[in-house]
C-alpha positions in Angstrom: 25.8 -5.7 -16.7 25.8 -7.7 -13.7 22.3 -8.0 -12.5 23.1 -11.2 -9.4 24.6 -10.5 -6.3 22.6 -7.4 -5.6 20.4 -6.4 -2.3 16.9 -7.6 -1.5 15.8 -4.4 -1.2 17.2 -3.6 -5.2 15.3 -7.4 -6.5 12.1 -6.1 -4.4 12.4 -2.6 -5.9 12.5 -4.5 -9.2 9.8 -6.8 -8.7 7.6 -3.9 -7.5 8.4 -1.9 -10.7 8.0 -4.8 -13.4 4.4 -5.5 -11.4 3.5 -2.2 -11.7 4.7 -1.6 -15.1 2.6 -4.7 -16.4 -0.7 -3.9 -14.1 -0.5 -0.1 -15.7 -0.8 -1.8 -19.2 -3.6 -3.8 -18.6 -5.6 -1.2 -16.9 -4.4 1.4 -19.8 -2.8 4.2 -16.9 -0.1 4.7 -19.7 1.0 7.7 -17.4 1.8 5.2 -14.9 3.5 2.8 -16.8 6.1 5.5 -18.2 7.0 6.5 -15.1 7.5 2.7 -13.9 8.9 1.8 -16.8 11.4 5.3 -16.5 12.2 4.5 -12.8 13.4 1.0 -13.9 15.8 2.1 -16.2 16.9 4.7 -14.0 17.9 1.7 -11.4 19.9 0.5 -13.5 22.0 3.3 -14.6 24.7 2.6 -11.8 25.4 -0.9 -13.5 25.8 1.0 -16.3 28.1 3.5 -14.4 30.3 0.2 -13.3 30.8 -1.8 -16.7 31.6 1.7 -18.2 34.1 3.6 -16.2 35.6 -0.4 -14.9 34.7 0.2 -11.4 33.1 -1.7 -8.6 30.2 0.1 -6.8 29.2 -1.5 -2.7 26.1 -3.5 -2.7 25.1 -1.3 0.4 25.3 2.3 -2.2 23.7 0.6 -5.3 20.9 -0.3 -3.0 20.8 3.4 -1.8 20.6 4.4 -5.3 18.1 2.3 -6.3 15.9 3.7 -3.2 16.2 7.0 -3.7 15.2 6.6 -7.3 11.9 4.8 -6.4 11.2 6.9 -3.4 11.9 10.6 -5.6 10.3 9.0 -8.4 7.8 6.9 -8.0 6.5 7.3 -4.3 7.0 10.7 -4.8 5.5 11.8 -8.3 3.6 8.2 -9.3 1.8 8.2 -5.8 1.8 12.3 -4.6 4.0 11.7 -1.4 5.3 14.7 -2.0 1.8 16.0 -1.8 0.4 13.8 1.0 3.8 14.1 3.2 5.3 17.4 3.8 8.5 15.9 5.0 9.0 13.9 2.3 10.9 16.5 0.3 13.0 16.9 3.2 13.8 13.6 4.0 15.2 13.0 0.3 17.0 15.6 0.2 18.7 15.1 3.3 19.7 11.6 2.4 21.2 13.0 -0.8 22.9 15.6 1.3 24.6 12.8 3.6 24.9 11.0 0.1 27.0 13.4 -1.9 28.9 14.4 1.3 30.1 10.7 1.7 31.0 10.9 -2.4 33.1 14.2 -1.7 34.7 13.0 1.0 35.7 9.9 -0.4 36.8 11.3 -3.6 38.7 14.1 -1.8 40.2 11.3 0.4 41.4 9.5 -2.6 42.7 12.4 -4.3 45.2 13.2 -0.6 45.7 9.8 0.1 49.6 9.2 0.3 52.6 11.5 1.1 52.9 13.4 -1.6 49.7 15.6 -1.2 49.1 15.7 2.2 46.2 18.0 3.8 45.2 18.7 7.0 41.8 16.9 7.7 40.1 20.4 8.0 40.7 20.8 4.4 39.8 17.6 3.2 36.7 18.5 5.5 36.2 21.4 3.8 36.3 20.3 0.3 34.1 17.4 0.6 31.3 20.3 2.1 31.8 22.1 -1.2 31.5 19.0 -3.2 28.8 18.0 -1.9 27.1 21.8 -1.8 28.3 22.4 -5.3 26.9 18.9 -6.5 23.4 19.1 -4.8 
């Protein structure tokens, strides 16, 4: 697990977790510290991913994953967002909309790429949309 050569954004998410996780301790909000503590180990589940299936994720979409799982999370359960915001449920799920979508569209355009299965953008189109529906 290669844990250098990441974002900012992924070693501030970090720092802001391992704080948290330590101040919850002190001041005995257990509840708090299991879900810093959970949201941690969840950010690092796409390293993981790499050294176990051999592939490289982009900087860019670890960081994205790594957002998303503090903002669903922890803004969101930890601190009520989704309470205090009512477009904070929307907002994540359109980002993972627009997320998966890019993952379908890619796969799809890995699985046509060449001449010997050729589509017809529409398709390819089309089957990154029902990727991306049937995933989220």
């Amino acid at each position: 697990m290669k844990i250098s050569g990441q974002s900012y954004v992924v070693y501030l998410i970090w720092a802001i977790l391992v704080l948290e996780l330590g101040a919850s301790l002190i001041e005995g909000r257990y509840s708090l510290a299991f879900i810093a503590a959970a949201t941690l180990a969840l950010s690092f589940t796409p390293m993981l991913f790499e050294d176990r299936f051999h592939i490289r994720l982009p900087v860019r979409f670890f960081a994205g994953v790594v957002l998303f799982v503090f903002a669903t999370i922890y803004l969101g359960e930890a601190f009520g967002f989704y309470e205090k915001y009512w477009w904070w449920d929307v907002l994540l799920h359109g980002g993972s909309a627009m997320g998966f979508g890019l993952i379908g569209f890619i796969f799809v355009f890995i699985l046509f790429e060449g001449d010997r299965y050729a589509a017809p953008h529409w398709a390819m189109a089309l089957m990154a949309f029902c990727i991306a529906i049937s995933i989220g």
